[in-house]
N, C-alpha and C positions, 0 to 999 in steps of 0.2 A: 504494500500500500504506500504512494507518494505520501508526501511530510506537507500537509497543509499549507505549514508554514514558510518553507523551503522558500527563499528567493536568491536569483542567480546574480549573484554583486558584479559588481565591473570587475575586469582582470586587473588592473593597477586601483587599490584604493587607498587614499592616503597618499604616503609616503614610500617609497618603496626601495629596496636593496636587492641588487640578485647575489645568491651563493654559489659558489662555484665549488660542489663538492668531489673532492678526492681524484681529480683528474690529477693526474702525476705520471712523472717522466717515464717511470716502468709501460705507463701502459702503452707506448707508443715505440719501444724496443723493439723489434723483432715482425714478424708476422701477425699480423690479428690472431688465426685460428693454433699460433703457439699456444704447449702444455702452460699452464699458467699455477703458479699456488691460488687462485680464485678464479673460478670458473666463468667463461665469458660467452654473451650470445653472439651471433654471428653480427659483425659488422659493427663491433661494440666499439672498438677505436675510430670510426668514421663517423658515426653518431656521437661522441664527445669533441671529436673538432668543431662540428659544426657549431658547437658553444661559444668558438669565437665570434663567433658573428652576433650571437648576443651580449658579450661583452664586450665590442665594439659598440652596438647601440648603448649601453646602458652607458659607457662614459662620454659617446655624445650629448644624453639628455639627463646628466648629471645626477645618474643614477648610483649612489656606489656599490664596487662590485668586493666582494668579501670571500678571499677564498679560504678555503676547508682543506686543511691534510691529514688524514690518518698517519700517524705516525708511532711507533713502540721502541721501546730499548733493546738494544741489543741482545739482553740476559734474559729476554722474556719476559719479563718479572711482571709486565704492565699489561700482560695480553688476558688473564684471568679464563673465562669459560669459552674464550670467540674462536680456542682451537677445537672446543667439544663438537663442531659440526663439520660441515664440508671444506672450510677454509685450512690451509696449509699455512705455517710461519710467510706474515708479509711487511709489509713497512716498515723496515725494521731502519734507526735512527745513521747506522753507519753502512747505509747502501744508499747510493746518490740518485739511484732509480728513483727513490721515494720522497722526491723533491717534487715540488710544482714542477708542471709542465710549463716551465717559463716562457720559451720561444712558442710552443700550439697554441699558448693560451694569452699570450702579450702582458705576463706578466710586468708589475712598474715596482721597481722602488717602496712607490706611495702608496700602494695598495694596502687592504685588510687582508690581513693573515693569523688564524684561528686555525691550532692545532690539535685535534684529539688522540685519543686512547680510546673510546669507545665507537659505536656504529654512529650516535647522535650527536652532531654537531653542537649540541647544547650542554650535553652530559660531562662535564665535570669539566666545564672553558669557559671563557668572560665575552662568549656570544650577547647572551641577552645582555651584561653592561652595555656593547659596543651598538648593538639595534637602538635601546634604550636611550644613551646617547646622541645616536641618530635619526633617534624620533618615526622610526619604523613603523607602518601599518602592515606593508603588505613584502612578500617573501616570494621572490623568482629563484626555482630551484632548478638547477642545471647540474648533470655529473651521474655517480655513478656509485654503488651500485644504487640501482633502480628499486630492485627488495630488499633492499639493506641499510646501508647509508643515507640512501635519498627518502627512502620511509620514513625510517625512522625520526630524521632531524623533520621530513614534513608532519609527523605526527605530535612532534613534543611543540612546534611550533603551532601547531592546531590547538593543544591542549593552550597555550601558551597567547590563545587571542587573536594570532596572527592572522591574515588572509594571507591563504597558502597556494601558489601556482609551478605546477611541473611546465617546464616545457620537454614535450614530449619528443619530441625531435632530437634532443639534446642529454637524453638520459638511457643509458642502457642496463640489462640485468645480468645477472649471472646464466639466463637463460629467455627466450621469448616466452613461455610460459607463465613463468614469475615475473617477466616486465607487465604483462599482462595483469596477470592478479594483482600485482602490489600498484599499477595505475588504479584499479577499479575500487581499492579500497580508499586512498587518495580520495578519487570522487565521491564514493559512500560518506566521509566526513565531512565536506565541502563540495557544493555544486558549483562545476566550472572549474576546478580545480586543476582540471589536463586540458590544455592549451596549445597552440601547436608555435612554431617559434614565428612563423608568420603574423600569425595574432598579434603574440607578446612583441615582434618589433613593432606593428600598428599599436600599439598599446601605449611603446615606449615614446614613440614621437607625440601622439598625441599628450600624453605625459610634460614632455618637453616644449610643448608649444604652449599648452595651459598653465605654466611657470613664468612662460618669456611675453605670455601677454600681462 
């Protein structure tokens, strides 16, 4: 049964930040369809560049852009239960793979840079100071994984107030299947929530022009 109340908000409300999660240097090593310690759906590397292109819009229309690194210590010590499932040892602090994708992603200097330890970009980092600070309404989420990382930080961000937007273009999973389910659950919380990055750059300019007027 539809939610009576359900209304589909604009895709940019407020104020807005895009996240750019966990896109990092490893994943653009080698071949896409390389063995990987985390399992990748097909075309997973070609679907996260296209991220530039949303962060190229967002620092035309003075949107800031915030990136995300999974990152662990060397000894393990920090990775707790996230080896009990399908994931292999990854990010680990003294492999340079596990750096921003500096050059795919036009990494600056100036940018936000928020590291974790866990799947949620929230969980246990000074995300929400830095939103807070920046008077954040609304949350453009781009990266990867799509059932994991990109879940989770859009779920604690859901819990969290936020209006929360994937762009779907821009995010892949550990398998088509699970990009699948973990968009459908996204939209279950939020309607309009998967967007496609055409939209979100219509979004952005109009964004940008509603400022400059």
């Amino acid at each position: 049964m539809a939610n009576p109340n359900q209304v589909r908000k604009n895709l940019i409300e407020g104020n807005a930040a895009l996240l750019v999660i966990d896109i990092q240097a490893g994943i653009f090593i080698g071949r896409d369809d390389d063995a990987r310690s985390i399992d990748h759906m097909p075309g997973h590397a070609a679907r996260l560049l296209k991220a530039r292109t949303a962060i190229d819009k967002a620092r035309e229309s003075d949107i800031p852009v915030i990136f995300i690194q999974e990152i662990h210590r060397a000894n393990l010590v920090d990775f707790g239960r996230e080896l009990d499932g399908d994931e292999d040892v990854h990010c680990l602090d003294n492999n340079p793979n596990t750096d921003i994708a500096r050059e795919q992603m036009g990494f600056r200097d100036d940018d936000y840079l928020i590291q974790k330890r866990r799947y949620s970009a929230f969980y246990g980092t000074d995300l929400e100071i830095l939103l807070k600070g920046l008077k954040v309404d609304t949350l453009l989420l781009v990266g990867g994984l799509t059932n994991v990382c990109v879940h989770y930080t859009f779920a604690d961000g859901h819990q969290g107030d936020y209006y929360c937007r994937t762009i779907e273009d821009c995010v892949a999973a550990s398998s088509t299947e699970a990009h699948s389910a973990a968009l459908a659950q996204m939209e279950y919380l939020q309607a309009g929530a998967i967007r496609t990055l055409d939209e979100a750059l219509e979004a952005m300019d109009a964004y940008a022009s509603e400022r400059a007027a």
